[in-house]
MIKE-193415 format. One line per 4 residues: number of its first residue (from 1); their letters; for each residue z negated, x negated, y negated of N, C-alpha, C. Coordinates in pm, whole numbers. Layout:
! residues N
NUM) a) Z/X/Y/Z/X/Y/Z/X/Y | ...
! end
This chain:
! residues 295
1) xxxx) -8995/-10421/-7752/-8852/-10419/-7781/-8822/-10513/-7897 | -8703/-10559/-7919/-8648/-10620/-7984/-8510/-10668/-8018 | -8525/-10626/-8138/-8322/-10624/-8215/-8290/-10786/-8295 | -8146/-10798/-8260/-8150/-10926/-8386/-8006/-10883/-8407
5) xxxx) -7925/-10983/-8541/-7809/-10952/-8621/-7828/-11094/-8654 | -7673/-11085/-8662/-7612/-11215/-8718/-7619/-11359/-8666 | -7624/-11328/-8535/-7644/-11478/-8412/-7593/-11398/-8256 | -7515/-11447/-8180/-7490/-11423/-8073/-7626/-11356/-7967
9) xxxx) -7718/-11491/-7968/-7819/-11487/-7887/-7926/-11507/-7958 | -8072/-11523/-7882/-8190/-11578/-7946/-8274/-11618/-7804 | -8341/-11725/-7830/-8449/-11743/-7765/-8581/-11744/-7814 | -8665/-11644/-7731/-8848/-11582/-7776/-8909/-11627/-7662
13) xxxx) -9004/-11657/-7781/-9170/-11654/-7655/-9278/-11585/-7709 | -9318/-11531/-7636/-9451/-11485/-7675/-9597/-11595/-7648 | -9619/-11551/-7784/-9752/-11614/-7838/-9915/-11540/-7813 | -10020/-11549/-7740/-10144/-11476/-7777/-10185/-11599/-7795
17) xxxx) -10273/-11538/-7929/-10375/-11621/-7939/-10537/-11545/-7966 | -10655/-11585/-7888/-10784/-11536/-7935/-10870/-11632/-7969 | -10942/-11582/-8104/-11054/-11677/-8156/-11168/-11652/-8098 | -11274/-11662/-8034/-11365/-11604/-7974/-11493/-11660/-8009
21) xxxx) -11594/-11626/-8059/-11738/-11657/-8139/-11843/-11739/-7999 | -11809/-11883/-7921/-11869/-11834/-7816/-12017/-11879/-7804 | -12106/-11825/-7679/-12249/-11841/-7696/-12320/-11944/-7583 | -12221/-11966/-7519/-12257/-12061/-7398/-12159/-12162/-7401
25) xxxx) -12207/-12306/-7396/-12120/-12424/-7408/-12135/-12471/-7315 | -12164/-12416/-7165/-12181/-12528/-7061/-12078/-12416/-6981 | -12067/-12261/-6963/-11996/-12204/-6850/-11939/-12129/-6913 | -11905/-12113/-7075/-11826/-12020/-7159/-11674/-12078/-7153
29) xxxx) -11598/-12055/-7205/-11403/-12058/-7199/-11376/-12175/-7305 | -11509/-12269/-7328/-11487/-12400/-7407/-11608/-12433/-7442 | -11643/-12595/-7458/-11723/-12604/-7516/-11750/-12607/-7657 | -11714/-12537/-7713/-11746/-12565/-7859/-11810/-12391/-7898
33) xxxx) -11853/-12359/-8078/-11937/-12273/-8076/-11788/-12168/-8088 | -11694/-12207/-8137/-11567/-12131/-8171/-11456/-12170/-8097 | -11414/-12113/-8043/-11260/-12101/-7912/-11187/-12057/-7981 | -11067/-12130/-7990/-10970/-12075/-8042/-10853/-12095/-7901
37) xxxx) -10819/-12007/-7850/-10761/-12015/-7723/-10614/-11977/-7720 | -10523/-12038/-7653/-10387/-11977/-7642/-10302/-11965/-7546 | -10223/-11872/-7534/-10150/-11832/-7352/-10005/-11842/-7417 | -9911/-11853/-7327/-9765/-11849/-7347/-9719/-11790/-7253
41) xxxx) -9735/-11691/-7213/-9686/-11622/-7101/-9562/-11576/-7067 | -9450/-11590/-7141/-9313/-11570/-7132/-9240/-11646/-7233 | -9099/-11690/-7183/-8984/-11760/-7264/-8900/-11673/-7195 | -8761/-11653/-7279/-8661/-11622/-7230/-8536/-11592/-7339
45) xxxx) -8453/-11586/-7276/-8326/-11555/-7370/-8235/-11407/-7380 | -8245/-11350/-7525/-8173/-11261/-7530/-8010/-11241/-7600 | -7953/-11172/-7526/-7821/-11121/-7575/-7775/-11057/-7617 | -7686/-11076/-7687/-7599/-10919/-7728/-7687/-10827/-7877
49) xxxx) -7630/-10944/-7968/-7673/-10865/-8111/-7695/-10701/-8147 | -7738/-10657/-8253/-7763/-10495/-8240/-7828/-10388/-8165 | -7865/-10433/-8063/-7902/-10360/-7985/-8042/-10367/-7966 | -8167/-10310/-7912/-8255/-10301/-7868/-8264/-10334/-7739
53) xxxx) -8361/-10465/-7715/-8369/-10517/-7573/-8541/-10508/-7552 | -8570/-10454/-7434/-8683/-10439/-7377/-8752/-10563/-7281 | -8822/-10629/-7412/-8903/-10774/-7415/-9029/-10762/-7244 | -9060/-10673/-7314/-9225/-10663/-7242/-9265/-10529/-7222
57) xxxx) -9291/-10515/-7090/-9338/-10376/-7028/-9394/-10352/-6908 | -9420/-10500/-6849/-9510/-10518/-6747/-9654/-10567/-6826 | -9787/-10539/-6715/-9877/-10588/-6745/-9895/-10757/-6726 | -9979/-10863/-6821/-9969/-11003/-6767/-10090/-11042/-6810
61) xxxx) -10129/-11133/-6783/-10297/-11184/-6765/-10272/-11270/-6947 | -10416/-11212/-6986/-10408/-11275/-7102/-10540/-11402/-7080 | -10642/-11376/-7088/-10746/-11488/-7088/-10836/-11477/-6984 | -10790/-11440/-6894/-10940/-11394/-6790/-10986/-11295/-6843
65) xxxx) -11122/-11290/-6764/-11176/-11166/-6773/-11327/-11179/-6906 | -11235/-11158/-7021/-11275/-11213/-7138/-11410/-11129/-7190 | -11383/-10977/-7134/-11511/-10887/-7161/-11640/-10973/-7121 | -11620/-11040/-7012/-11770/-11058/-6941/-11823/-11187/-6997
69) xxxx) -11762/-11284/-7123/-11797/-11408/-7157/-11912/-11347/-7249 | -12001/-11475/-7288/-12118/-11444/-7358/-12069/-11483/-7477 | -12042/-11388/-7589/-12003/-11409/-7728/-11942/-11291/-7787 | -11863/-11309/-7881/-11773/-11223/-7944/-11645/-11238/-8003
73) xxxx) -11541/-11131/-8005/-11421/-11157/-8057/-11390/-11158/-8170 | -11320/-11260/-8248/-11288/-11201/-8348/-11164/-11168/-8411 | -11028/-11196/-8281/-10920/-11123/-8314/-10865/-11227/-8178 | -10800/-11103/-8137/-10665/-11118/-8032/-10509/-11075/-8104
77) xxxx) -10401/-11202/-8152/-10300/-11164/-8158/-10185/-11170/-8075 | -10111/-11070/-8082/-9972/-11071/-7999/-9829/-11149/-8050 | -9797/-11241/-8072/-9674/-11275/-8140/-9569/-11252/-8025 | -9423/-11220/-8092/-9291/-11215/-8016/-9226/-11289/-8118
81) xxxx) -9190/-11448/-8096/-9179/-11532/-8182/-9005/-11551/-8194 | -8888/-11552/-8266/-8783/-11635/-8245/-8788/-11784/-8268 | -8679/-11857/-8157/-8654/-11945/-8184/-8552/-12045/-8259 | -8552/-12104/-8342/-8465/-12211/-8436/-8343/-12051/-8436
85) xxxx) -8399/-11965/-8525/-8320/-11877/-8546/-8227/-11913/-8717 | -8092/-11895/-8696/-8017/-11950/-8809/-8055/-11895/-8963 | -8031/-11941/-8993/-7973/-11862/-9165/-7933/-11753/-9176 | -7943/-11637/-9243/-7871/-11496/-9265/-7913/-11410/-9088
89) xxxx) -7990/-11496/-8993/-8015/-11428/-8934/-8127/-11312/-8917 | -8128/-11153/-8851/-8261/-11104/-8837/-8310/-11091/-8721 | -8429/-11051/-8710/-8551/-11038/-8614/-8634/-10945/-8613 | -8584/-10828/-8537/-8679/-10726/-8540/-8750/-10705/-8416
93) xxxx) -8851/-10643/-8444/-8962/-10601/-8309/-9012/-10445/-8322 | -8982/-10389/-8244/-9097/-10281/-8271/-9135/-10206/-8101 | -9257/-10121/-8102/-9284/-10047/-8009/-9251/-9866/-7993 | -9171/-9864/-7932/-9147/-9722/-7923/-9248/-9617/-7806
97) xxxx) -9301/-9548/-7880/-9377/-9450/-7724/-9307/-9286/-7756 | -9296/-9280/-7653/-9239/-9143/-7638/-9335/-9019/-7677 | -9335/-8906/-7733/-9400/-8785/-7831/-9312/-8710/-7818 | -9351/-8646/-7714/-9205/-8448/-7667/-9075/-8596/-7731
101) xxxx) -8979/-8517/-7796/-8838/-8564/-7828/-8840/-8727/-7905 | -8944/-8729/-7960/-8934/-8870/-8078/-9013/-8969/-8041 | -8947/-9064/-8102/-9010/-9215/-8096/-9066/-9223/-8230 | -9204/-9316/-8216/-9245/-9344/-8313/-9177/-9484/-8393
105) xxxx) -9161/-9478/-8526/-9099/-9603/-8632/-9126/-9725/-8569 | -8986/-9846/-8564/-9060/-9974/-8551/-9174/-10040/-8595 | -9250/-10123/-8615/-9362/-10170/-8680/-9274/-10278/-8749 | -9383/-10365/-8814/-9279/-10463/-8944/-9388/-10560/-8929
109) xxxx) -9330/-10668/-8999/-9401/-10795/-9004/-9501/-10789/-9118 | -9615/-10893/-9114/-9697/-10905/-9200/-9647/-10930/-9344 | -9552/-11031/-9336/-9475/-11112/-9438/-9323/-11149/-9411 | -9264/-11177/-9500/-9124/-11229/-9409/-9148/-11382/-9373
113) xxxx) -9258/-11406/-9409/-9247/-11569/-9305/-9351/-11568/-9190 | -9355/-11453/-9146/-9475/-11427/-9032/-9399/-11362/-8909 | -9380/-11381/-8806/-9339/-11301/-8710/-9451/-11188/-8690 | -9354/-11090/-8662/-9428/-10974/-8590/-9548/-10958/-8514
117) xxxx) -9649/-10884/-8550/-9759/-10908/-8422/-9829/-10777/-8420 | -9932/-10746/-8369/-10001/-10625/-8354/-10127/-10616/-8445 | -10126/-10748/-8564/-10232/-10698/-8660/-10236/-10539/-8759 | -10111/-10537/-8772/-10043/-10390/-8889/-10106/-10292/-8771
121) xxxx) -10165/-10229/-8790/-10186/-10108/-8739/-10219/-10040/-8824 | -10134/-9874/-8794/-10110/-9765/-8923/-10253/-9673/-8954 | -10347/-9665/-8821/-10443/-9555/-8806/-10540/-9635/-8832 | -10581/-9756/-8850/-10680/-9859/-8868/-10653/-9894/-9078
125) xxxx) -10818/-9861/-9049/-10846/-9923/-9224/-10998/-10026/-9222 | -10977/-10111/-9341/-11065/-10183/-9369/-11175/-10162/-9445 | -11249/-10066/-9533/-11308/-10063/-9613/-11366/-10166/-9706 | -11274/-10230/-9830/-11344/-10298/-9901/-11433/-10313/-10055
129) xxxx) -11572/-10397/-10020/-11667/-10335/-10104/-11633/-10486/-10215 | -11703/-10445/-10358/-11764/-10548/-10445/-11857/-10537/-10509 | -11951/-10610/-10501/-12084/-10594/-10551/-12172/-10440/-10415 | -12140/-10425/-10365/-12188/-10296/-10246/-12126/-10198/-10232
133) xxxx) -12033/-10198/-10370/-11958/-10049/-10398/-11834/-10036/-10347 | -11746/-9923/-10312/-11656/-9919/-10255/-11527/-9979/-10361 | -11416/-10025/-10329/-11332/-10109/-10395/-11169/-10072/-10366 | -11145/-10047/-10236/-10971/-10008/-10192/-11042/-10005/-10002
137) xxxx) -10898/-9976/-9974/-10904/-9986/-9805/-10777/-10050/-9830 | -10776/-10143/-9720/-10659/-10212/-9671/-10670/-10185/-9545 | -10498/-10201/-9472/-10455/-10179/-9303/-10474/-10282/-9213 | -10488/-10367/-9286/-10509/-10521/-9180/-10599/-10619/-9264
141) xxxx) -10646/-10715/-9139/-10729/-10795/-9180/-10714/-10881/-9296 | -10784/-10940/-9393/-10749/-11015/-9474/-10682/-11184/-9356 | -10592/-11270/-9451/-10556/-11395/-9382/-10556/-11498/-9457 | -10559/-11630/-9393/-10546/-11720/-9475/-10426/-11704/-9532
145) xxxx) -10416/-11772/-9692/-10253/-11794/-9684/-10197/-11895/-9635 | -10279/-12062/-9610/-10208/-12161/-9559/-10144/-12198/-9424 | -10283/-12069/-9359/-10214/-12065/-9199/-10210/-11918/-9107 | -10267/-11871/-9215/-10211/-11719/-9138/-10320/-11655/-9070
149) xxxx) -10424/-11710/-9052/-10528/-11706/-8924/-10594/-11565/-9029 | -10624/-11467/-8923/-10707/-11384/-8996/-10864/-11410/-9005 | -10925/-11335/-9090/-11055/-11408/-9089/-11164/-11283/-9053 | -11254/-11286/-9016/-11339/-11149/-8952/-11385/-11026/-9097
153) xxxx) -11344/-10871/-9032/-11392/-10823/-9141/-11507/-10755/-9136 | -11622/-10803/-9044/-11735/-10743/-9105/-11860/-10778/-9111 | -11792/-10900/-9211/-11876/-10973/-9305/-11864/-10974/-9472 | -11996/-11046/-9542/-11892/-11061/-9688/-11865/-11219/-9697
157) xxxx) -11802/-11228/-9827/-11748/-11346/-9843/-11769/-11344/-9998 | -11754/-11473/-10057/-11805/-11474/-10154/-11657/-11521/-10271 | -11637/-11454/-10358/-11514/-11490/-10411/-11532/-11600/-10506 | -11417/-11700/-10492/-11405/-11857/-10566/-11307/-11789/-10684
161) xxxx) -11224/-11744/-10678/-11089/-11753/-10783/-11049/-11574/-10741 | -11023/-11507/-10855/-10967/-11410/-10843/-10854/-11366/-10962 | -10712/-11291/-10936/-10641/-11280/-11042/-10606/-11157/-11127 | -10621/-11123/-11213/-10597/-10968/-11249/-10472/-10906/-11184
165) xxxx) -10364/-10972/-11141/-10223/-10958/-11095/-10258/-10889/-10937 | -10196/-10778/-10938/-10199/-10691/-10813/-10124/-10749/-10731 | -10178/-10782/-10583/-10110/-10849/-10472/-10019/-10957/-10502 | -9913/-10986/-10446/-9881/-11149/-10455/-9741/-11114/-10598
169) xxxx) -9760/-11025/-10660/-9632/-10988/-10781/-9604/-11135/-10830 | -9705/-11203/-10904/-9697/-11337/-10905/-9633/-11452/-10839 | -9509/-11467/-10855/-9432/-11574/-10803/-9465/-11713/-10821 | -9506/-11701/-10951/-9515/-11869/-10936/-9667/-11896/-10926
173) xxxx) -9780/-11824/-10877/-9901/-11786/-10832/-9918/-11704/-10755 | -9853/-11736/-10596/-9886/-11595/-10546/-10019/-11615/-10455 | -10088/-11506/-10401/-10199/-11489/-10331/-10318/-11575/-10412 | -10362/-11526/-10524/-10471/-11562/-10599/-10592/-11491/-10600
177) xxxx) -10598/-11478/-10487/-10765/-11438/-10450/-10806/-11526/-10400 | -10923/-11583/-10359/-10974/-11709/-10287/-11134/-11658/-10274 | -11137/-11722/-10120/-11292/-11667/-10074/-11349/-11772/-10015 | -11479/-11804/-10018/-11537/-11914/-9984/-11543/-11923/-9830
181) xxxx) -11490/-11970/-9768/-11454/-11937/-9612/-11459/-12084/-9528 | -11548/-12115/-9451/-11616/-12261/-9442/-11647/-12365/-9497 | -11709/-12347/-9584/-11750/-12406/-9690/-11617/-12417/-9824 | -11539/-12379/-9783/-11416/-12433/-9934/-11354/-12271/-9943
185) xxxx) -11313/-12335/-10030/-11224/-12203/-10158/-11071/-12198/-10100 | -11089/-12082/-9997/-10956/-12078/-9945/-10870/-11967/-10024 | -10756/-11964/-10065/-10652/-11847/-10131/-10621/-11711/-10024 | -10663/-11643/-10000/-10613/-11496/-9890/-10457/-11436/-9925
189) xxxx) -10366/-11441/-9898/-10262/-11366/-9807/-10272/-11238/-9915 | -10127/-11232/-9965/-10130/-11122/-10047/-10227/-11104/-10146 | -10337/-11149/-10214/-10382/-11154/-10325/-10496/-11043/-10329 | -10506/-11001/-10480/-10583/-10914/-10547/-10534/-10781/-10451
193) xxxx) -10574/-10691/-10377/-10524/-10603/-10270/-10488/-10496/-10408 | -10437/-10402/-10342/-10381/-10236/-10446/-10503/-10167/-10436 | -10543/-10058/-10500/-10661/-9991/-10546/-10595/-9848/-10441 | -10663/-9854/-10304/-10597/-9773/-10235/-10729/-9636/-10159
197) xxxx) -10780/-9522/-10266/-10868/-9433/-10217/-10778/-9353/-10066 | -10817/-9400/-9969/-10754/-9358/-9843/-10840/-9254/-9788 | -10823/-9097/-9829/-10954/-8980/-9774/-10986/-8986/-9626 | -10901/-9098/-9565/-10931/-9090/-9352/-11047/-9187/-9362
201) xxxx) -11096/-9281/-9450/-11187/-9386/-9440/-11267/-9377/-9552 | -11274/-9282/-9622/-11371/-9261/-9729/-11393/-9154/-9770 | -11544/-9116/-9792/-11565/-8958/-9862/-11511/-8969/-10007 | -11435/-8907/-10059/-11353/-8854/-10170/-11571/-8866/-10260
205) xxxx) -11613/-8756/-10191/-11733/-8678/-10290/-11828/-8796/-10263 | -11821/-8901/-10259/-11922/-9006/-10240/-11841/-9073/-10404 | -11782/-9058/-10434/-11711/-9177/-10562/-11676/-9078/-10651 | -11667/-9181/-10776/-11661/-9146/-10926/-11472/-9107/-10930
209) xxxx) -11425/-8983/-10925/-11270/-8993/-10962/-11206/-8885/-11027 | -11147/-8933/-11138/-11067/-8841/-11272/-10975/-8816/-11181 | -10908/-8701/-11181/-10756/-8654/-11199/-10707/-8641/-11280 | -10582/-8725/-11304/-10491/-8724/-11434/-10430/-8603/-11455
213) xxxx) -10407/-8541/-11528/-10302/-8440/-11532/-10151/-8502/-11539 | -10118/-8401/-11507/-9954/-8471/-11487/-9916/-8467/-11648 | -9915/-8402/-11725/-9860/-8428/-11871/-9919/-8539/-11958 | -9984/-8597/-11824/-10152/-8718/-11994/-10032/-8827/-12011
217) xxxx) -10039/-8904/-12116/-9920/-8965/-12175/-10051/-9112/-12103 | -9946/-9199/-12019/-10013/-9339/-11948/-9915/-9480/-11980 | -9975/-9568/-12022/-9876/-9658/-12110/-9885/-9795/-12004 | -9776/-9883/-11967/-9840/-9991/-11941/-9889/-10102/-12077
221) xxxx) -10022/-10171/-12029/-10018/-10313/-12095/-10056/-10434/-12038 | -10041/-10532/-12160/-10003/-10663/-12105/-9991/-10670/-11988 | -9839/-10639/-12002/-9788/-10631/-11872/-9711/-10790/-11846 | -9731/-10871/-11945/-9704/-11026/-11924/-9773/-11088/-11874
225) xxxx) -9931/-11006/-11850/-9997/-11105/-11784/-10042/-11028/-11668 | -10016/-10914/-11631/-10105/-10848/-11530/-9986/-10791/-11462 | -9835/-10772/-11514/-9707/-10706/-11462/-9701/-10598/-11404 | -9761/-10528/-11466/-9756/-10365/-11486/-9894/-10347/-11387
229) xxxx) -10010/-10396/-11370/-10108/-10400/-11324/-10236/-10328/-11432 | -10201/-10297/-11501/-10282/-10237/-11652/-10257/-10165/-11692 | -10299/-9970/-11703/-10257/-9863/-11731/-10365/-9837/-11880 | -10286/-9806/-11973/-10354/-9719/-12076/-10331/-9595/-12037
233) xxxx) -10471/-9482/-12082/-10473/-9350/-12093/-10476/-9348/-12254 | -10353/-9238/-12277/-10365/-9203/-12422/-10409/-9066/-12428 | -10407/-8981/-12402/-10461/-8835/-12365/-10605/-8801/-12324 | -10632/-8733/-12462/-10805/-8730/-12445/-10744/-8622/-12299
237) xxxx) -10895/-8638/-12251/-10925/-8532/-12096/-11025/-8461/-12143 | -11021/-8366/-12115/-11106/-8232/-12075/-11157/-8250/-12008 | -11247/-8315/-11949/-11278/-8231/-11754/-11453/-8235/-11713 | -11473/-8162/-11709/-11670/-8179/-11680/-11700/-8283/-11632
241) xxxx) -11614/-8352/-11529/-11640/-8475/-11440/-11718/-8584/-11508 | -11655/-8555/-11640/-11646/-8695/-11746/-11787/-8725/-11725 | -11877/-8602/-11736/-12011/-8594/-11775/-12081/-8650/-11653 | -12047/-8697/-11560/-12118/-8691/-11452/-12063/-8886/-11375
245) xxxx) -11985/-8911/-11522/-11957/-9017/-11485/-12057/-9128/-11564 | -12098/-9300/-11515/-12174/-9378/-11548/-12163/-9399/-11703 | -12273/-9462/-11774/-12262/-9468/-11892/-12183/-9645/-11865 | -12098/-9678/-11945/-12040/-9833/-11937/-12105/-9904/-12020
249) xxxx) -12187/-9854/-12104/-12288/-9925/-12217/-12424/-9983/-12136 | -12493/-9958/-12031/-12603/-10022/-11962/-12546/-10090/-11796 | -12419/-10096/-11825/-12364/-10203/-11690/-12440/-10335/-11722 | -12520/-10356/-11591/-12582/-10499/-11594/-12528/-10631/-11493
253) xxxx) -12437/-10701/-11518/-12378/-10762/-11438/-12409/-10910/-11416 | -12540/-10913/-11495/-12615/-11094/-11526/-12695/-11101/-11384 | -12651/-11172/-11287/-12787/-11214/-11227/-12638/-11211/-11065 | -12554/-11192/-11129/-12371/-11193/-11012/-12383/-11370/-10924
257) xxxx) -12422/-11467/-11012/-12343/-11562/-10966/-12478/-11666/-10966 | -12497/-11684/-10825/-12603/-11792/-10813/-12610/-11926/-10860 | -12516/-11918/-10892/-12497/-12064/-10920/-12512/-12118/-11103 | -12518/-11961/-11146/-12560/-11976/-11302/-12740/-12030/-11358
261) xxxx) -12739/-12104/-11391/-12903/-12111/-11391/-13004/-12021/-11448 | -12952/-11935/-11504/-13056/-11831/-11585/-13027/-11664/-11488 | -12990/-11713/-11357/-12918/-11612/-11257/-13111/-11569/-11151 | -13078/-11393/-11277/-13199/-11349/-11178/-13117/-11242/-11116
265) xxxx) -13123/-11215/-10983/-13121/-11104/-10884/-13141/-10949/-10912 | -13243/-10956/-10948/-13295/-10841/-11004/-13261/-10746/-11131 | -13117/-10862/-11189/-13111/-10774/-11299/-12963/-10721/-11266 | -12887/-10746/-11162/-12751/-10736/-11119/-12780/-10559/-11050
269) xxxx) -12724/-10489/-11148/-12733/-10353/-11094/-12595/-10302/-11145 | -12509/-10357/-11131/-12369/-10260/-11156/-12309/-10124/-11162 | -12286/-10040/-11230/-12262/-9918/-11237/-12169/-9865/-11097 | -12179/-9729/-11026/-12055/-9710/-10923/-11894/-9736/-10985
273) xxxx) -11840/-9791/-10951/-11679/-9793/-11049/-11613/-9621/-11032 | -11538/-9655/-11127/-11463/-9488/-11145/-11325/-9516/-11088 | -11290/-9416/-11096/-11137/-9402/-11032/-11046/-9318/-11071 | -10937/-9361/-11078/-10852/-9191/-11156/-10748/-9196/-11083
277) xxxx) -10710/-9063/-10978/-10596/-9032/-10920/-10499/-8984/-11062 | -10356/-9106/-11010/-10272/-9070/-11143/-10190/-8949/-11091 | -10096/-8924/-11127/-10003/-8833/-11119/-9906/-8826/-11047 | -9848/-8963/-11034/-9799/-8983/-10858/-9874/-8985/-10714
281) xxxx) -9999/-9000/-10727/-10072/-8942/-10602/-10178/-9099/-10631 | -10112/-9193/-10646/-10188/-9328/-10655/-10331/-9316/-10717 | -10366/-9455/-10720/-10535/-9484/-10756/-10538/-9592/-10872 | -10613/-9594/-10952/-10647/-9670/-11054/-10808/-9695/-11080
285) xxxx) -10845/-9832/-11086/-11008/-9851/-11106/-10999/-9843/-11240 | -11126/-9796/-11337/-11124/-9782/-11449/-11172/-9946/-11455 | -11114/-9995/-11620/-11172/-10123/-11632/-11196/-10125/-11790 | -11344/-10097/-11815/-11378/-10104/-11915/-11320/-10252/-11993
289) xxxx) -11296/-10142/-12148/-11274/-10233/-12298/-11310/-10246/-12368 | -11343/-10338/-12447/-11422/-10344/-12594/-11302/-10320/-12687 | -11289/-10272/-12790/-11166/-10255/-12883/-11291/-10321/-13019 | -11250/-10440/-13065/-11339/-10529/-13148/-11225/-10442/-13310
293) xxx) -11363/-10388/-13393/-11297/-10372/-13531/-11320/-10476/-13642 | -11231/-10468/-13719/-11253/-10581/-13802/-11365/-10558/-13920 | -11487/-10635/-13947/-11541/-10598/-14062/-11502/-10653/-14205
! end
């Protein structure tokens, strides 16, 4: 389905596109080791602003019979694209399935300069690690930012540039994460991700995590450079947990970056990171401080 405002009409096409890992270059769906393949299977024109018009609801051939090629996938997307759509105009998409009386919520775009597609999915998580340890879950794949292409998630990647600034808050720097992704230092789509403990994709009792009390007094800082990305705790805690959390005095983090010359392996043993559910329900990684006194 699909709604628009503020234009008479619109003309859509739908877009698939699949990247496919492939293993045979003489009878596989291309010769090369990576297919990047694409179908256009419908154009057409819709009418009549406001309303919900029903795009697609027949079945249609996407790539052949793609199960039986020798290789692997590494993402099939759906686009429902507008065309040379005006100024002040919108573009909505969503899928409704019927549940006894209700429809489920439209779905939403990746970005507002991304059309709609079927990467957002609500019941799907990513689990992401750093250094081995668990880090946030995100709902969708990481992407480039220059072209959108998602990139496979279950692999690692090695980070070039990273920013203390949570997701793309940064306007005049946005998406400042960067991962070494064919040989170069590409920037990822939305940035530094949110610190998101999701209990459907992670054991709670596998990780280090404070509960704030709701009365602990929490301050932002330098919030000029991190924009409200930096929580002080001012409120000593009580809580046995404490005791059972890593010492931050024998974190060994020398031996991270191969490319340092005095970089041994063996000495990179990083503590589990901690976590503190605040008081609105959210997540916070602890990030150790030195507070330097003056002698």
């Amino acid at each position: 389905y699909a709604k628009f405002t503020g234009v008479a009409s619109v003309d859509v096409k739908i877009i698939l596109r699949m990247r496919f890992q492939n293993n045979d270059l003489v009878y596989g769906p291309c010769t090369s080791r990576v297919c990047n393949l694409y179908e256009r299977p419908l154009r057409t024109k819709l009418r009549g602003a406001g309303t919900w018009h029903h795009v697609v609801a027949d079945e249609f051939r996407m790539f052949g019979n793609y199960t039986e090629w020798d290789g692997s996938i590494d993402f099939i997307i759906f686009e429902l694209v507008p065309l040379r759509l005006p100024t002040g105009a919108e573009f909505r998409v969503a899928k409704f399935e019927f549940t006894d009386d209700r429809t489920l919520a439209p779905s939403t775009s990746l970005s507002p300069s991304a059309p709609p597609t079927t990467l957002m999915v609500k019941n799907v998580g990513y689990i992401v690690k750093f250094a081995g340890e668990f880090r946030t879950v995100v709902h969708k794949p990481f992407q480039l930012e220059q072209t959108g292409e998602p990139i496979p998630m279950n692999r690692g990647y090695q980070l070039c540039e990273i920013d203390e600034v949570e997701g793309n808050k940064l306007n005049e720097f946005p998406s400042r994460m960067n991962f070494i992704y064919q040989q170069k230092c590409v920037p990822i789509m939305g940035g530094n991700p949110t610190v998101d403990v999701d209990p459907r994709y992670v054991n709670l009792s596998d990780l280090h995590i404070l509960n704030v009390p709701v009365n602990a007094s929490i301050v932002e800082i330098n919030s000029e450079q991190t924009l409200g990305g930096d929580l002080l705790l001012l409120s000593d805690i009580e809580d046995e947990v404490c005791s059972t959390f890593p010492n931050p005095y024998d974190n060994d983090y020398r031996g991270a970056d191969r490319y340092n010359p005095d970089e041994v392996p063996s000495r990179f043993k990083p503590d589990k990171p901690v976590f503190a559910r605040l008081p609105d329900g959210s997540y916070a990684l602890y990030d150790q401080r030195l507070i330097l006194h003056e002698n």
